[in-house]
N, CA and C atoms of all chains as a GROMACS GRO file, in nm:
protein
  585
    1UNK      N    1   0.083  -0.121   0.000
    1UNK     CA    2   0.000   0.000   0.000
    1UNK      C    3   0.087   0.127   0.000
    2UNK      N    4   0.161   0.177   0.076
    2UNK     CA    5   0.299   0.239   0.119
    2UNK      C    6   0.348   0.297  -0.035
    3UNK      N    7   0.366   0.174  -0.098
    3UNK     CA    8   0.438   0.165  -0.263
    3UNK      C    9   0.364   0.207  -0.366
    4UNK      N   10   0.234   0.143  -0.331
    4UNK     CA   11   0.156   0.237  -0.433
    4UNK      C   12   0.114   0.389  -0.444
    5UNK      N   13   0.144   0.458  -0.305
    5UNK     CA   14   0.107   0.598  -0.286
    5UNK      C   15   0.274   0.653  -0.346
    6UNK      N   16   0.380   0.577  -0.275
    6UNK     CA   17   0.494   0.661  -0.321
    6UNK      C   18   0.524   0.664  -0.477
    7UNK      N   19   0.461   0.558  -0.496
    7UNK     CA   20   0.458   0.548  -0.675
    7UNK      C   21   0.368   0.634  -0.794
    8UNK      N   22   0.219   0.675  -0.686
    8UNK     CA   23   0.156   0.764  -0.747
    8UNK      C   24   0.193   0.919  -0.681
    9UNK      N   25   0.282   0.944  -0.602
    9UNK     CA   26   0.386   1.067  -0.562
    9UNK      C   27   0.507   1.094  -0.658
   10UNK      N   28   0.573   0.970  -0.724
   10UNK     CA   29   0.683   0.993  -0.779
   10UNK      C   30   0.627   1.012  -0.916
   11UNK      N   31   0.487   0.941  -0.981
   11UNK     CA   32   0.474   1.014  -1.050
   11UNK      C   33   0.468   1.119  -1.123
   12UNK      N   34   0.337   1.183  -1.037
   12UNK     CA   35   0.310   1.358  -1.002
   12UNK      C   36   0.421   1.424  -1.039
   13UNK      N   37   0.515   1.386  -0.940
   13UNK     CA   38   0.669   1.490  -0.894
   13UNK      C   39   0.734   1.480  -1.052
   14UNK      N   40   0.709   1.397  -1.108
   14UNK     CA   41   0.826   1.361  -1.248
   14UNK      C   42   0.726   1.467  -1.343
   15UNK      N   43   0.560   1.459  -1.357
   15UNK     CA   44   0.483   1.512  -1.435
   15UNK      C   45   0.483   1.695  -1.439
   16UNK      N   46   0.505   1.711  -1.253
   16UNK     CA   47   0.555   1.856  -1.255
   16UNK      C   48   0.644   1.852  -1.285
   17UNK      N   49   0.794   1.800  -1.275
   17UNK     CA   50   0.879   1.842  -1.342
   17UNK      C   51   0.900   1.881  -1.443
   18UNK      N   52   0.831   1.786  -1.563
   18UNK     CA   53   0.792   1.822  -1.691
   18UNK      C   54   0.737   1.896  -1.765
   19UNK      N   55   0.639   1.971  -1.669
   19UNK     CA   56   0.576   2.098  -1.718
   19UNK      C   57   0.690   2.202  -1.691
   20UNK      N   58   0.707   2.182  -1.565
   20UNK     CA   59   0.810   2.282  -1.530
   20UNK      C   60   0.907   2.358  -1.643
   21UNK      N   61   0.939   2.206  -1.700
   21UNK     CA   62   1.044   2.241  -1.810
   21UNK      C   63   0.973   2.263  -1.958
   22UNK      N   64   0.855   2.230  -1.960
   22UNK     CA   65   0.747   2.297  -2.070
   22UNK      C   66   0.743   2.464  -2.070
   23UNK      N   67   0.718   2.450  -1.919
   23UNK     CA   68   0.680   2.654  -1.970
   23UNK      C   69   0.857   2.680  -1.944
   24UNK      N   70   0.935   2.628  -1.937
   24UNK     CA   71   1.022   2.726  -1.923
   24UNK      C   72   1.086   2.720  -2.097
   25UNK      N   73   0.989   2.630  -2.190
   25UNK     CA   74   1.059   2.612  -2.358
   25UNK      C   75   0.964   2.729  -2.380
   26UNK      N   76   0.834   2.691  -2.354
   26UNK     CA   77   0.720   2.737  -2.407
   26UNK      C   78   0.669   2.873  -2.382
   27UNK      N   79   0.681   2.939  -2.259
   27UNK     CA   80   0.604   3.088  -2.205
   27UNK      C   81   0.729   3.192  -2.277
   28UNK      N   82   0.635   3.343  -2.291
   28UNK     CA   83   0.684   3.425  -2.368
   28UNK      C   84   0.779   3.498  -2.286
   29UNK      N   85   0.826   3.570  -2.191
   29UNK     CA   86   0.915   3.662  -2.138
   29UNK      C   87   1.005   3.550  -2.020
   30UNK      N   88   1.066   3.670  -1.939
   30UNK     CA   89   1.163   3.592  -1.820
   30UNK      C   90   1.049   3.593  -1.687
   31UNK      N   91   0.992   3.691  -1.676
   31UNK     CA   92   0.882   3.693  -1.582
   31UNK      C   93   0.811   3.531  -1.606
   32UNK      N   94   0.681   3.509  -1.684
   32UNK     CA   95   0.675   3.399  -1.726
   32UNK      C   96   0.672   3.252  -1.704
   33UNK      N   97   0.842   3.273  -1.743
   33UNK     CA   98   0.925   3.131  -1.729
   33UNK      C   99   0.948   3.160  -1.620
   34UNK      N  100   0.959   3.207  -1.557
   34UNK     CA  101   1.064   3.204  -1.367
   34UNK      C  102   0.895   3.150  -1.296
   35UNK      N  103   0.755   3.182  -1.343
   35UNK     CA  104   0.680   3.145  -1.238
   35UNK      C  105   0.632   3.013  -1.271
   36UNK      N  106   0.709   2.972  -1.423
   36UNK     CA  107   0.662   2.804  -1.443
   36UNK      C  108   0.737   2.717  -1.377
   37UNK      N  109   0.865   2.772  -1.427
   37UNK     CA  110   0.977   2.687  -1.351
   37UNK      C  111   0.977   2.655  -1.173
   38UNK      N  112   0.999   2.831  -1.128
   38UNK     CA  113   1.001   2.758  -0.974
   38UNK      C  114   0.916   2.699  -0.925
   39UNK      N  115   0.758   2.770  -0.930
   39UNK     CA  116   0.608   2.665  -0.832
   39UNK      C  117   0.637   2.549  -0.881
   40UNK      N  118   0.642   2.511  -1.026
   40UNK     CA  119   0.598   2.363  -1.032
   40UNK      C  120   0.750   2.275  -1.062
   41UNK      N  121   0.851   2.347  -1.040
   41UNK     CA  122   0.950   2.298  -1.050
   41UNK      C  123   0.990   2.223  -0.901
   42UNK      N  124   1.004   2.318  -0.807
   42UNK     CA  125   0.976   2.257  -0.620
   42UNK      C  126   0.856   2.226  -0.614
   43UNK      N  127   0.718   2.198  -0.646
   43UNK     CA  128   0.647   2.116  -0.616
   43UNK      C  129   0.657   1.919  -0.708
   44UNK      N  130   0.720   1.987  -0.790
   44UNK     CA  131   0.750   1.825  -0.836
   44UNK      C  132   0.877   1.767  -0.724
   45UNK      N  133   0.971   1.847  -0.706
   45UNK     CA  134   1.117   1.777  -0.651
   45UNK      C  135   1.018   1.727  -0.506
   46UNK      N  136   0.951   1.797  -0.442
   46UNK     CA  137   0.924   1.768  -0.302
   46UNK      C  138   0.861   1.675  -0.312
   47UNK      N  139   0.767   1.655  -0.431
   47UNK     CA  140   0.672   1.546  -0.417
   47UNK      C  141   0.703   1.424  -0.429
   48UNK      N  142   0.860   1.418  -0.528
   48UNK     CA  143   0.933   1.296  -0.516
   48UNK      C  144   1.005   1.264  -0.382
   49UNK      N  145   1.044   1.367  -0.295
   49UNK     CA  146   1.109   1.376  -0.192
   49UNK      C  147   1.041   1.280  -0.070
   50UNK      N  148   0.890   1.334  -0.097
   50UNK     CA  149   0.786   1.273   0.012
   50UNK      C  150   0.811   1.138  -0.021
   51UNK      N  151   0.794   1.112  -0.113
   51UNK     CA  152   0.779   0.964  -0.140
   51UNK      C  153   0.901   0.858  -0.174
   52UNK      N  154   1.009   0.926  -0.120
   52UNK     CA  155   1.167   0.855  -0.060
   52UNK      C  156   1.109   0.826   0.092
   53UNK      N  157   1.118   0.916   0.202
   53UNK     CA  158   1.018   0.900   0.316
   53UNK      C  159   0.960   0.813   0.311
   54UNK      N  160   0.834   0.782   0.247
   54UNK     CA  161   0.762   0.695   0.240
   54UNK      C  162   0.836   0.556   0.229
   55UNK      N  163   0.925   0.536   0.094
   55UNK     CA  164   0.928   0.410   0.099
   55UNK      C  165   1.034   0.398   0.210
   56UNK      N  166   1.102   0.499   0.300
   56UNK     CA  167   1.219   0.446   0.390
   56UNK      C  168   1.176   0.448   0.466
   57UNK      N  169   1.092   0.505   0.481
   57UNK     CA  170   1.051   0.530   0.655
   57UNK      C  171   1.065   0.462   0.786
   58UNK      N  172   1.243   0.555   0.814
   58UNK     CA  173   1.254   0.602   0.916
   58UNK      C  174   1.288   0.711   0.967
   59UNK      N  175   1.323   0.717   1.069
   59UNK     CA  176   1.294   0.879   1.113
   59UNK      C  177   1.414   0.961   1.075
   60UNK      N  178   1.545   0.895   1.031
   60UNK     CA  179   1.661   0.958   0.978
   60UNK      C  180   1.651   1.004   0.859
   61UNK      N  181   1.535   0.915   0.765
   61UNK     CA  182   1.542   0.960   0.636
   61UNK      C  183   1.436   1.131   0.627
   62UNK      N  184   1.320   1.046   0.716
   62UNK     CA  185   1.192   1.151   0.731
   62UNK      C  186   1.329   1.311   0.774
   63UNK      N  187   1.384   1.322   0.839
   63UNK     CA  188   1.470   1.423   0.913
   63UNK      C  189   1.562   1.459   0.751
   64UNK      N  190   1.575   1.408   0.705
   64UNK     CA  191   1.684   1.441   0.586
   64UNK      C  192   1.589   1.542   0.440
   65UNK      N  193   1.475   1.420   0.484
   65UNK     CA  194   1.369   1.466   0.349
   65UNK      C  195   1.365   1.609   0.390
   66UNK      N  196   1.294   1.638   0.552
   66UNK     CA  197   1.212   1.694   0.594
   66UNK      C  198   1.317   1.855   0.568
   67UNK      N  199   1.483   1.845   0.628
   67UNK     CA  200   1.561   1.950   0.572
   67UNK      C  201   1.562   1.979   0.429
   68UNK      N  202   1.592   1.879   0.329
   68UNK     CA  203   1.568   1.922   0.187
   68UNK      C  204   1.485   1.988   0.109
   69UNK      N  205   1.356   1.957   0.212
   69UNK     CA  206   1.226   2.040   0.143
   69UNK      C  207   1.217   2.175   0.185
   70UNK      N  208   1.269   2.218   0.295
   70UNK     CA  209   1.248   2.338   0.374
   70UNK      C  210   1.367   2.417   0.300
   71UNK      N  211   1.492   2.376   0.216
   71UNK     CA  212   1.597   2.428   0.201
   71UNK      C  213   1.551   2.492   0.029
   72UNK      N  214   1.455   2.403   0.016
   72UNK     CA  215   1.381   2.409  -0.137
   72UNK      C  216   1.295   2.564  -0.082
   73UNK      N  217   1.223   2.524  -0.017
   73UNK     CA  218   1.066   2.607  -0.027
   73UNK      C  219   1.179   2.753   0.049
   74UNK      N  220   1.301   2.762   0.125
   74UNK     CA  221   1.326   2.856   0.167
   74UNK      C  222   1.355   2.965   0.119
   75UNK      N  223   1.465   2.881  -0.038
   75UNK     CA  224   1.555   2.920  -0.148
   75UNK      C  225   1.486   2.974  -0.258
   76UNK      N  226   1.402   2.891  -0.330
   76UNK     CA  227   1.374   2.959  -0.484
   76UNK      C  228   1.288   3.055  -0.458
   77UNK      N  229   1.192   3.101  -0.352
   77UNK     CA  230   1.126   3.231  -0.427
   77UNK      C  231   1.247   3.351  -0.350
   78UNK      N  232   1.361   3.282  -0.290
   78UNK     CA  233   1.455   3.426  -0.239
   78UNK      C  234   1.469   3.449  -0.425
   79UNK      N  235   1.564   3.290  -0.434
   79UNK     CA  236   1.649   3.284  -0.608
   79UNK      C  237   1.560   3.356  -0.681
   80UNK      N  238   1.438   3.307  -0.754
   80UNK     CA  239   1.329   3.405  -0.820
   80UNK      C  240   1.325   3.559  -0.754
   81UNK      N  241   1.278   3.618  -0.656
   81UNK     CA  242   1.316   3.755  -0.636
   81UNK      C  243   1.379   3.822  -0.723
   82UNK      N  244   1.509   3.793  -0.675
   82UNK     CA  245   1.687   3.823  -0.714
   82UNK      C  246   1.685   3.887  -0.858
   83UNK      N  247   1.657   3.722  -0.910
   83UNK     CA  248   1.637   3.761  -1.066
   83UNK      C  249   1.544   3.788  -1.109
   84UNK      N  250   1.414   3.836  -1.062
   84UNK     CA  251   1.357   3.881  -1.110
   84UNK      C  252   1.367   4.060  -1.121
   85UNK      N  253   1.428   4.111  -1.011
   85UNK     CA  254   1.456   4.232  -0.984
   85UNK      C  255   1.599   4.308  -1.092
   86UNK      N  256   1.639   4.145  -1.098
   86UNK     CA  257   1.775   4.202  -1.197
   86UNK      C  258   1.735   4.174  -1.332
   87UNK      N  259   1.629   4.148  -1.332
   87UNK     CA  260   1.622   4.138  -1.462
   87UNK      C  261   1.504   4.270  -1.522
   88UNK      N  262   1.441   4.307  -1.436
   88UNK     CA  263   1.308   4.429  -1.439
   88UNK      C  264   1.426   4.562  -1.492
   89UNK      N  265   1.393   4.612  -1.639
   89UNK     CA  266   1.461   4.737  -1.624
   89UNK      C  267   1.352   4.800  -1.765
   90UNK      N  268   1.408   4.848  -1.846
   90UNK     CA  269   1.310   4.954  -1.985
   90UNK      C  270   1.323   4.890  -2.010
   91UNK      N  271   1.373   4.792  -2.049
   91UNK     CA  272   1.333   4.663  -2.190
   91UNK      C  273   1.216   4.538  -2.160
   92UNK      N  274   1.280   4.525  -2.074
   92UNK     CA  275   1.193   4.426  -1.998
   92UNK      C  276   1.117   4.445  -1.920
   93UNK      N  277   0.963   4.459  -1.908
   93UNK     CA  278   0.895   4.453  -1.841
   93UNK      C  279   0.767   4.367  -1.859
   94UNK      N  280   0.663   4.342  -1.749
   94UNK     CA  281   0.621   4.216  -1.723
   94UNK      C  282   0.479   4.264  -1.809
   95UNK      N  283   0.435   4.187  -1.917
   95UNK     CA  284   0.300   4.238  -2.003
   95UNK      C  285   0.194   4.207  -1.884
   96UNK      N  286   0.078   4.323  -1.938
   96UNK     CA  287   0.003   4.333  -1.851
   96UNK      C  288  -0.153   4.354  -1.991
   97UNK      N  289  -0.109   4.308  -2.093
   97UNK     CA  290  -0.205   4.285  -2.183
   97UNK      C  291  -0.280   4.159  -2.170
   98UNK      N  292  -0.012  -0.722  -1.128
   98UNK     CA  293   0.139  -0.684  -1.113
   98UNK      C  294   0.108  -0.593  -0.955
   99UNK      N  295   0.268  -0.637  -0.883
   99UNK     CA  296   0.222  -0.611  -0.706
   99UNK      C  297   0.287  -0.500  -0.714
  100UNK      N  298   0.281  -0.434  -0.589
  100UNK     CA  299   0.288  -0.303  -0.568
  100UNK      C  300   0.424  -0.267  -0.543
  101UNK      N  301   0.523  -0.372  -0.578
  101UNK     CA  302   0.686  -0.302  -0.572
  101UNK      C  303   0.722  -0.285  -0.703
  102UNK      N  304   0.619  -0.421  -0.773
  102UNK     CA  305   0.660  -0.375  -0.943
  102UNK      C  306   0.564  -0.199  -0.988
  103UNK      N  307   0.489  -0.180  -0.927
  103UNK     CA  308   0.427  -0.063  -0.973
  103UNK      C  309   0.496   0.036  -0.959
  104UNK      N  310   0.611   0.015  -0.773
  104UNK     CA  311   0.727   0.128  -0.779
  104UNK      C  312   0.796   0.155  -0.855
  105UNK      N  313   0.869   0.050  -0.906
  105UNK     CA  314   0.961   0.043  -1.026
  105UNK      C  315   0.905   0.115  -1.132
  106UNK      N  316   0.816   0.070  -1.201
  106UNK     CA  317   0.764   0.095  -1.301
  106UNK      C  318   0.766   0.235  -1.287
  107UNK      N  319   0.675   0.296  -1.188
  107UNK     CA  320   0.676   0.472  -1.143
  107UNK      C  321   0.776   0.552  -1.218
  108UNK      N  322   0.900   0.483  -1.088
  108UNK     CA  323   1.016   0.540  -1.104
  108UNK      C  324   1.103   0.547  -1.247
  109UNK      N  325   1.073   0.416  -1.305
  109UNK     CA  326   1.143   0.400  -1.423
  109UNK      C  327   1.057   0.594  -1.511
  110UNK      N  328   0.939   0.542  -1.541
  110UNK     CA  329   0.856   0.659  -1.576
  110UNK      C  330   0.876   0.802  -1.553
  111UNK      N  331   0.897   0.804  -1.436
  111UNK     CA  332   0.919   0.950  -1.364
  111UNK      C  333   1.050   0.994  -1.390
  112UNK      N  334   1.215   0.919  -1.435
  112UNK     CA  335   1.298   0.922  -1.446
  112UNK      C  336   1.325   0.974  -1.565
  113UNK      N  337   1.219   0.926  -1.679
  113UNK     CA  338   1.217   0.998  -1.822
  113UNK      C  339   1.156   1.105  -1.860
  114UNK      N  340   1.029   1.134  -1.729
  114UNK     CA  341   1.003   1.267  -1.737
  114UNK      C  342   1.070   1.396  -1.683
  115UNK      N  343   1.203   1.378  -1.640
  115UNK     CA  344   1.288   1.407  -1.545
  115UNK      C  345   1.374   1.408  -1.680
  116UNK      N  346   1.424   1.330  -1.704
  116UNK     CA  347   1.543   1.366  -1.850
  116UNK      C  348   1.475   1.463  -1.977
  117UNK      N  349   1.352   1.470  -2.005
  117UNK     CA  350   1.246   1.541  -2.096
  117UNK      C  351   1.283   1.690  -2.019
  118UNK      N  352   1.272   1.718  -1.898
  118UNK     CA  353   1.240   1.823  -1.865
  118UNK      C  354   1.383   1.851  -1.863
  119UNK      N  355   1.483   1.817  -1.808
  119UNK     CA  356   1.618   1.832  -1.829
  119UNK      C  357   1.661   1.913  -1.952
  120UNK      N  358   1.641   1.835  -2.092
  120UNK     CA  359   1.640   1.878  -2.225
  120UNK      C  360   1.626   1.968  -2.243
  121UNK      N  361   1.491   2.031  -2.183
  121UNK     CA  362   1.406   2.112  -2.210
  121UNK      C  363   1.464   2.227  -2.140
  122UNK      N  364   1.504   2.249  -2.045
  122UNK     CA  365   1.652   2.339  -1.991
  122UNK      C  366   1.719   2.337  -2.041
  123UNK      N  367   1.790   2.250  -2.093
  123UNK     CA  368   1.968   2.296  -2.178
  123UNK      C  369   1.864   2.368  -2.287
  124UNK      N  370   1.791   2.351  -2.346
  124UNK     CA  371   1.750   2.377  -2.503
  124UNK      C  372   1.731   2.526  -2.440
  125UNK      N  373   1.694   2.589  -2.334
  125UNK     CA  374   1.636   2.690  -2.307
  125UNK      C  375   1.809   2.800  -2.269
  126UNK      N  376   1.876   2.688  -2.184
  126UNK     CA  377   2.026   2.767  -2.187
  126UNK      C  378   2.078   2.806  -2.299
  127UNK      N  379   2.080   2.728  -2.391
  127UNK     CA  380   2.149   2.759  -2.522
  127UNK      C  381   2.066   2.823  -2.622
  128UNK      N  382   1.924   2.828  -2.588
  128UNK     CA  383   1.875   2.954  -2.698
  128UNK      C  384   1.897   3.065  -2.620
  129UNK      N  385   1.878   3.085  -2.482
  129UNK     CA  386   1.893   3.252  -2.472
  129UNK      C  387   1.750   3.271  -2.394
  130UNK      N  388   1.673   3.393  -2.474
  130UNK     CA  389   1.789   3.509  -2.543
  130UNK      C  390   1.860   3.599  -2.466
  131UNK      N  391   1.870   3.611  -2.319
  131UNK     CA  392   1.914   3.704  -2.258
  131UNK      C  393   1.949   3.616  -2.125
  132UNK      N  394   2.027   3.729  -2.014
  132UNK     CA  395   2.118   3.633  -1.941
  132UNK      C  396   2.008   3.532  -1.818
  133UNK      N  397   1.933   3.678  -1.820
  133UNK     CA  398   1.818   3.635  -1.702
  133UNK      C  399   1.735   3.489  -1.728
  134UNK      N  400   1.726   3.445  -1.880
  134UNK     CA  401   1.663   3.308  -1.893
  134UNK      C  402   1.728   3.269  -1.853
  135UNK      N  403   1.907   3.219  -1.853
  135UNK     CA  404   1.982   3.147  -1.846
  135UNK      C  405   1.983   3.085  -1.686
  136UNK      N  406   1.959   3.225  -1.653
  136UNK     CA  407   1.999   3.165  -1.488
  136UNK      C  408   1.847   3.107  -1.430
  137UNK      N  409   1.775   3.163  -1.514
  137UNK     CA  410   1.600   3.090  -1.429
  137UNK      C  411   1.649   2.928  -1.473
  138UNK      N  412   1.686   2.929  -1.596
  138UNK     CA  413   1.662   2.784  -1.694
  138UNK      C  414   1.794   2.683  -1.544
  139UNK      N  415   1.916   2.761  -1.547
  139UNK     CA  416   1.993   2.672  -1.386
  139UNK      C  417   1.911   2.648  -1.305
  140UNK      N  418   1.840   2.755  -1.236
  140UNK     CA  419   1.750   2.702  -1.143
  140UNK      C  420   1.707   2.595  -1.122
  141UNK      N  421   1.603   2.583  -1.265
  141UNK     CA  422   1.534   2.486  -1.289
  141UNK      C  423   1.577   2.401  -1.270
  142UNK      N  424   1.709   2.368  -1.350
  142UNK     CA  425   1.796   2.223  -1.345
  142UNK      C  426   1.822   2.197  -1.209
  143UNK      N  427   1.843   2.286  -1.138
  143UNK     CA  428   1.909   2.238  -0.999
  143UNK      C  429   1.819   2.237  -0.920
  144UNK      N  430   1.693   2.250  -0.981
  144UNK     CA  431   1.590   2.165  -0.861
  144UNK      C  432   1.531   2.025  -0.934
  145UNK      N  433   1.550   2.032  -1.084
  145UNK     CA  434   1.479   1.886  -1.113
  145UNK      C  435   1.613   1.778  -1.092
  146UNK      N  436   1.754   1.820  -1.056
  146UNK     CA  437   1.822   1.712  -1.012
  146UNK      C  438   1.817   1.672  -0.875
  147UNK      N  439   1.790   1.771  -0.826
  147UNK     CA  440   1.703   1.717  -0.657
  147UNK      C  441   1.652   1.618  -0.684
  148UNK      N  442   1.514   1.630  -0.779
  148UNK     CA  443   1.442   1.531  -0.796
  148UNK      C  444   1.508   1.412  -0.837
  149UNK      N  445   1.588   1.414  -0.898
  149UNK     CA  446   1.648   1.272  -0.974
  149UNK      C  447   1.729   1.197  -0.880
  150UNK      N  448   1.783   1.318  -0.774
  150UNK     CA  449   1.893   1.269  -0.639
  150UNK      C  450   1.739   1.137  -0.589
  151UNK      N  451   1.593   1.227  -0.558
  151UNK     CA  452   1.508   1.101  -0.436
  151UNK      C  453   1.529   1.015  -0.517
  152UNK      N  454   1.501   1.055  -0.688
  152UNK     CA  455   1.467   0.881  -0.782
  152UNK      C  456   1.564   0.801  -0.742
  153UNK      N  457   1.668   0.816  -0.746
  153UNK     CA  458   1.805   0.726  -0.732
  153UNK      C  459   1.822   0.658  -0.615
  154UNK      N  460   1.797   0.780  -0.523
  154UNK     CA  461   1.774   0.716  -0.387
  154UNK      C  462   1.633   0.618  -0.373
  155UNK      N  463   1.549   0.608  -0.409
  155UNK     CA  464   1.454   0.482  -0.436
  155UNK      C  465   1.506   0.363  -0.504
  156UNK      N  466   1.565   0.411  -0.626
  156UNK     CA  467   1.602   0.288  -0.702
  156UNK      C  468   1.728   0.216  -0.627
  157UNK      N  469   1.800   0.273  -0.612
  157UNK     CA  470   1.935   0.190  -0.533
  157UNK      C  471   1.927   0.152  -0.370
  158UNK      N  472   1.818   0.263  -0.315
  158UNK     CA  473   1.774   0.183  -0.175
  158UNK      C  474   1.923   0.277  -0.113
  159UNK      N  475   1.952   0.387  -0.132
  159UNK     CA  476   2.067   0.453  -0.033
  159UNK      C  477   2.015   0.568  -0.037
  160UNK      N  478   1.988   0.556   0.103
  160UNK     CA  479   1.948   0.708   0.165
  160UNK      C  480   2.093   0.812   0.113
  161UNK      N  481   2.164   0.786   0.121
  161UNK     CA  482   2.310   0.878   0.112
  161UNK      C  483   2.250   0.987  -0.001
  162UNK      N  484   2.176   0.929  -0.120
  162UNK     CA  485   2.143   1.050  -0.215
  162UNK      C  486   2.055   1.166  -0.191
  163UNK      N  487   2.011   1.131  -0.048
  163UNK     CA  488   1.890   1.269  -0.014
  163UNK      C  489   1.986   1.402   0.034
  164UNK      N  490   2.126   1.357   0.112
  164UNK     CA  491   2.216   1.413   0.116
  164UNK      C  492   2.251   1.493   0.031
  165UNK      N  493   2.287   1.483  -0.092
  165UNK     CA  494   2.313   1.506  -0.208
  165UNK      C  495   2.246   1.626  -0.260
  166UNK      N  496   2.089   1.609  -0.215
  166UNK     CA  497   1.988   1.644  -0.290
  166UNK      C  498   2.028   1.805  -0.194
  167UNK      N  499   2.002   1.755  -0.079
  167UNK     CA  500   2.050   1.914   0.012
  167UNK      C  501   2.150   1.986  -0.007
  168UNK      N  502   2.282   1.951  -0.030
  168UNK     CA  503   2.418   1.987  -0.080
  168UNK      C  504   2.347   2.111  -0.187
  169UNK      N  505   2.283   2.005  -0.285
  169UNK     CA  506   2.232   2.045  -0.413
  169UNK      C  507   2.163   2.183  -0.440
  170UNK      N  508   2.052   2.186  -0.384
  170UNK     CA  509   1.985   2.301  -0.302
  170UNK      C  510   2.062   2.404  -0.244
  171UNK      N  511   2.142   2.376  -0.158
  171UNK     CA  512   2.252   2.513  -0.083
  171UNK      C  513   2.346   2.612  -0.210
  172UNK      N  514   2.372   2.481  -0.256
  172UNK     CA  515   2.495   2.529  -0.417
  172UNK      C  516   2.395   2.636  -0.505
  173UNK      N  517   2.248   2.575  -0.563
  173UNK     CA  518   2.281   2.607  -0.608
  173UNK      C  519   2.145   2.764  -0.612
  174UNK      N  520   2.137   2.748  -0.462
  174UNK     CA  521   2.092   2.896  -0.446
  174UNK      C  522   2.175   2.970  -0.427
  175UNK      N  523   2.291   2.972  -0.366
  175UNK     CA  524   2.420   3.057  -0.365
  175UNK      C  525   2.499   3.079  -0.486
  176UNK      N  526   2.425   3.004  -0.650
  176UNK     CA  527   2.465   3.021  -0.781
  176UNK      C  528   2.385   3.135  -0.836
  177UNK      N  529   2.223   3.102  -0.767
  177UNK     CA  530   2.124   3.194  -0.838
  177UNK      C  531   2.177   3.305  -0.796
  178UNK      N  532   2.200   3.326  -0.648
  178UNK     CA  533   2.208   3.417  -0.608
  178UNK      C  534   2.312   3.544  -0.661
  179UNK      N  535   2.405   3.463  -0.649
  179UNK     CA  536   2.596   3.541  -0.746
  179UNK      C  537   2.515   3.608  -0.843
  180UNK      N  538   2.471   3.492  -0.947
  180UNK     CA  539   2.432   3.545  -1.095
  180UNK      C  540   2.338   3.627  -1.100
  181UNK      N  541   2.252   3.650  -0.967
  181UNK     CA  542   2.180   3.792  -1.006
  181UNK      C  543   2.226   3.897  -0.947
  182UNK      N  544   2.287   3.882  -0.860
  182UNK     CA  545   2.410   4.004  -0.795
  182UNK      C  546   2.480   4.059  -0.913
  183UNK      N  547   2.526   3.963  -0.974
  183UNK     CA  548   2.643   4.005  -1.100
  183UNK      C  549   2.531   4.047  -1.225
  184UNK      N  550   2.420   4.015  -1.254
  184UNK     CA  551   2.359   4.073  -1.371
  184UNK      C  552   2.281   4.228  -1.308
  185UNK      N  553   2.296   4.242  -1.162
  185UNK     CA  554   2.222   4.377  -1.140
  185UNK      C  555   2.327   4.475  -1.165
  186UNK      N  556   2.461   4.421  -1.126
  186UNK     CA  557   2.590   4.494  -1.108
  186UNK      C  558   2.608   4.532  -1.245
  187UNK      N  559   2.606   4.446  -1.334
  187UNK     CA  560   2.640   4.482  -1.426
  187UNK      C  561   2.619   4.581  -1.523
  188UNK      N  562   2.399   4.591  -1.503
  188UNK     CA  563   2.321   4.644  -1.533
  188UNK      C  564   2.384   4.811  -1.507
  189UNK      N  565   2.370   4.823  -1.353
  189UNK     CA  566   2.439   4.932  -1.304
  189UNK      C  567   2.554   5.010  -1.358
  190UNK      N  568   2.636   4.947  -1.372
  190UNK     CA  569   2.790   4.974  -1.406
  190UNK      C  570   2.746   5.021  -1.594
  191UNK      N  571   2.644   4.971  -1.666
  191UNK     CA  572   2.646   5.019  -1.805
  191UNK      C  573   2.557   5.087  -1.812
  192UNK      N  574   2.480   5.120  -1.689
  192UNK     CA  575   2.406   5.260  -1.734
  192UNK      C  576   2.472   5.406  -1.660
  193UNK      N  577   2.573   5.405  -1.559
  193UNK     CA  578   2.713   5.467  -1.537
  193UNK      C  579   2.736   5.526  -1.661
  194UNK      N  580   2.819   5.457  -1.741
  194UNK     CA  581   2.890   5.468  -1.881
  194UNK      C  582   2.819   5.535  -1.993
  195UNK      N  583   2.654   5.515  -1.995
  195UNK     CA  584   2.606   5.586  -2.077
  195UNK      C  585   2.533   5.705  -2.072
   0.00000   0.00000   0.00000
């Protein structure tokens, strides 16, 4: 039972990944691509993450997952910010058409 | 078919949607058009190899790769980070000049 949830988790996580990397071929500006990539880019990695946990579960792994995800969700919307601010100038700006 | 072959199977699956999306980053590094894709398109990569760190760590049964996955994460927000320090700096420094 365990296997079948981490299996329909590792799915998911592989399917966001894949979009992830869809809008970042596919959407028109840098604005855009930075909000395809990061949401569904850390919601795929975590969702595979959960479901390492799952199939190990014990409390060393749960403790390892549990830092990796927090180091995820802490990091990319600082990373996104950053560049998004360095990238905002007269040329570039975010359509509002 | 029992529910360890369904893991496998998952994982095998999820591993190729994971190399697709991979692709789909370099293709995005090497078109461009400007620096700011480049460094979203790293990002990207350096969170879908997180992901590939749990796959591995499922398939081989060694926790050691979740490790990895964190390493992974620290690097390579302190990459995003440089590269937008250095593209604001830069920004700065050429409107100075003109």
């Amino acid at each position: 039972m365990i296997d079948i949830i981490a299996g329909i988790l590792v799915i998911l996580g592989g399917a966001f990944s894949l979009i992830a990397g869809l809008g970042l071929v596919r959407m028109p500006d840098i604005f855009t691509r930075m909000h395809a990539s990061t949401k569904a880019g850390v919601l795929g990695s975590t969702l595979i993450m959960v479901a390492v946990g799952l199939v190990k579960e014990d409390p060393g792994t749960w403790a390892r997952v549990g830092v990796a995800i927090f180091f995820l969700l802490l990091t990319a919307p600082i990373a996104a910010h950053m560049i998004g601010r360095a990238s905002l100038d007269d040329k570039h700006r975010p359509r509002h058409e | 078919m029992t529910s360890s072959e369904f893991l496998a199977l998952a994982v095998d699956a999820s591993f190729v949607m994971i190399m697709i999306s991979l692709v789909l980053g370099f293709y995005r590094i090497a078109r461009g058009p400007g620096f700011g894709d480049r460094v979203v398109s790293l990002d990207m990569l350096t969170i879908s190899i997180m992901g590939f760190c749990g796959l591995f760590a499922i398939l081989v049964e060694d926790t050691a790769f979740i490790d990895v996955a964190v390493v992974l994460a620290l690097i390579g927000f302190l990459t995003t980070l440089a590269l937008a320090r250095f593209a604001e700096r830069r920004r700065k420094r050429s409107e100075d000049e003109a």
